[in-house]
C-alpha positions, 0 to 999 in steps of 0.5 A, a space after each residue: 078306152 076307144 070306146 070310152 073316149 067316144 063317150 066322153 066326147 058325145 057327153 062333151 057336146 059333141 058328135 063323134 063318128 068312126 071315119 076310118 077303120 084301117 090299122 096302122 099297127 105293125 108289131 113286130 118292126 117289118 120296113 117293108 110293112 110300115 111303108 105299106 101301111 103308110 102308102 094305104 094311110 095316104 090314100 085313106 087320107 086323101 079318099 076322106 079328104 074327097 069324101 067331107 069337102 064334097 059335103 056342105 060346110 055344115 057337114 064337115 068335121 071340125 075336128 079330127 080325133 085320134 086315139 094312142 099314137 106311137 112308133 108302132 101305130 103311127 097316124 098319117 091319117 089326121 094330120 094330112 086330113 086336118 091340113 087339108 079340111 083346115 081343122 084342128 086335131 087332137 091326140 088322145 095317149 101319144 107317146 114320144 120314144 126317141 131310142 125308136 128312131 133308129 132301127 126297126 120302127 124308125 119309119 113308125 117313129 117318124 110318123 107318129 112324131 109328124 104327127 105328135 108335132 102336128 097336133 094341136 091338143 094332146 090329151 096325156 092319160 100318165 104322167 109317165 107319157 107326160 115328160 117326154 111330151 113336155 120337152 118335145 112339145 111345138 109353142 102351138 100345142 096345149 097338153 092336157 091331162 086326161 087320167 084313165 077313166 070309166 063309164 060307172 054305169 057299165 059297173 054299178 055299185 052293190 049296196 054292200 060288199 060280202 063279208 070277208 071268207 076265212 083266207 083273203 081272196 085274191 084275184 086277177 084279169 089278164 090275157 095268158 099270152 107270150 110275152 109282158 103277160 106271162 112274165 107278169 103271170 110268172 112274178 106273180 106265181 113265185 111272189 106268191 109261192 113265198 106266201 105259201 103260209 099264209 091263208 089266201 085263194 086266188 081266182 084267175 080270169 083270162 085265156 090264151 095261148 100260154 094257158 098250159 103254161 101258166 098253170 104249170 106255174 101255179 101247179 104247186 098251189 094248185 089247190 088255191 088257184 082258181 082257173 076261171 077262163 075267159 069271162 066277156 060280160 061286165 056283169 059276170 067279172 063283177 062278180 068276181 071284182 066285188 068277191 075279191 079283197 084284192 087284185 093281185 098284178 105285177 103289170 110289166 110294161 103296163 100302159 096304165 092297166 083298165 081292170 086296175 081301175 075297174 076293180 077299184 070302182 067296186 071297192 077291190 084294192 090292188 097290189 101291182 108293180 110300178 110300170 109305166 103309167 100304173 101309178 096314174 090309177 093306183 094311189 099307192 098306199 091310198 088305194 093299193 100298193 105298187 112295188 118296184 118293177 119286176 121285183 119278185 122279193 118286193 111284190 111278195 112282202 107287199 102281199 105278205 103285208 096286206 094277207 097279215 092286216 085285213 083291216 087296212 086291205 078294207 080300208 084301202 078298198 073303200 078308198 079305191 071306190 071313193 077314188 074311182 067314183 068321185 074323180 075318175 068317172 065319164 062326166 069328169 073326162 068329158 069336162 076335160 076333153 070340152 074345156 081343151 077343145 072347145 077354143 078348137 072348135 069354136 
């Protein structure tokens, strides 16, 4: 999404450039770590703020962009270079948890609060960030929405779909890491043991460390599950997206979920649970369907229902490409990030 958003703000008319690489992220609540990591941010901050007012003014930046900030990846760069230059500064993803306050991140949350404060324009990418955005949100600061969105020409599409195989091929594109991903894998493995009557196949793209796990999971299906390990080039997971009639996630404490939104570009419905902001990519019952959280029984009938009707899983794939490609393309979020930033910038 750095990537994209990078994109979108050269088609928007502007210049964007990397100005520093230094990550703030600190995992796993360690005080100690986070007063470093805000030590090493000052003087990033005030390093910059040298480096641009030694510049002509027509060399500085008029604006400081940030993307995804929240108690465990504050930001005291922008602000304090914004402050100090006199320009205007955007977040792009903020999120507000006042439970983090107290406890092991309650210096992150104090800083990225600072610097959700601070900001000028928040560009909100799900409605679930959406609300606790508004009751906190300064008199100054404009929130505008910015849905996940892709470059469709990183994935075009074919002028046809293949015909459907004899069983409804599935499939899904995840890490294989501890934590929200196995989980995901596990509601996933015993959803579909219950399915264990119907036809389907399942493809299986993704690596890491709980691979041995995993398949252990999916052991008494194994003649159905395909492990496809780790696949980097887009040309190759199209394959896989345009092969599928649907892809299969249960998404647990999913910020949104970008290979939702790519397999739907190219026609692939998709069954996911309700997390986070899922339900900003998926149109449930228009695109795909969304169950529940974490509930097994829920994302097993869902399925059961959509292997029993070919018909409308085809239908809810055509839907998914027409909805990605008229609303959820570069040139729509550039048009955004241009119409919420320009009275900045001008």
């Amino acid at each position: 999404m750095a990537r994209l958003l990078m994109k979108a703000l050269d088609q928007a008319g502007y210049s964007p450039f990397l100005a520093s690489e230094l990550r703030t992220l600190d995992k796993t609540g360690d005080r100690q770590r986070q007063e470093s990591l805000r030590q090493q941010a000052l003087e990033e901050a005030d390093r910059l703020i040298a480096h641009y007012r030694a510049l002509p003014d027509e060399m500085r930046p008029c604006l400081w962009f940030t993307y995804h900030v929240y108690y465990k990846a504050p930001d005291w760069i922008g602000p304090r270079v914004a402050d100090a230059l006199g320009i205007a500064y955007a977040v792009a993803e903020g999120s507000r948890a006042a439970k983090r306050a107290q406890g092991s991140w309650a210096l992150g949350h104090e800083g990225a609060e600072a610097a959700l404060d601070r900001a000028d324009a928040i560009f909100v990418m799900t409605a679930h960030d959406r609300e606790a955005l508004e009751i906190a949100r300064p008199q100054h600061q404009t929130l505008a929405d910015l849905p996940p969105f892709l470059d469709l020409r990183e994935w075009p599409a074919s002028s046809s779909r293949p015909l459907p195989k004899s069983a409804p091929r599935l499939l899904t594109v995840a890490m294989m890491r501890e934590g929200d991903k196995l989980a995901s894998y596990r509601i996933l493995a015993a959803a579909l043991e219950r399915l264990q009557h119907l036809p389907w196949t399942l493809d299986v793209v993704g690596d890491g460390e709980a691979r041995d796990e995993i398949a252990r999971l999916f052991s008494p299906m194994s003649h159905r599950v395909h492990f496809h390990g780790q696949i980097e080039g887009k040309a190759d997971l199209k394959v896989h997206y345009e092969a599928a009639e649907l892809l299969v996630w249960p998404a647990v404490n999913e910020a949104y979920g970008m290979v939702l939104l790519e397999a739907q570009a190219l026609g692939c419905a998709v069954a996911a649970g309700a997390y986070g902001g899922v339900a900003s990519v998926v149109r449930d019952g228009e695109t795909g369907l969304l169950t529940p959280p974490g509930e097994i029984t829920a994302f097993a009938d869902a399925l059961g229902d959509l292997l029993r009707d070919r018909e409308r899983l085809r239908d809810l794939g055509a839907n998914a490409s027409r909805f990605v490609r008229q609303e959820r393309d570069l040139a729509h979020a550039a048009l955004r990030l241009r119409n919420a930033l320009e009275p900045l910038t001008d």
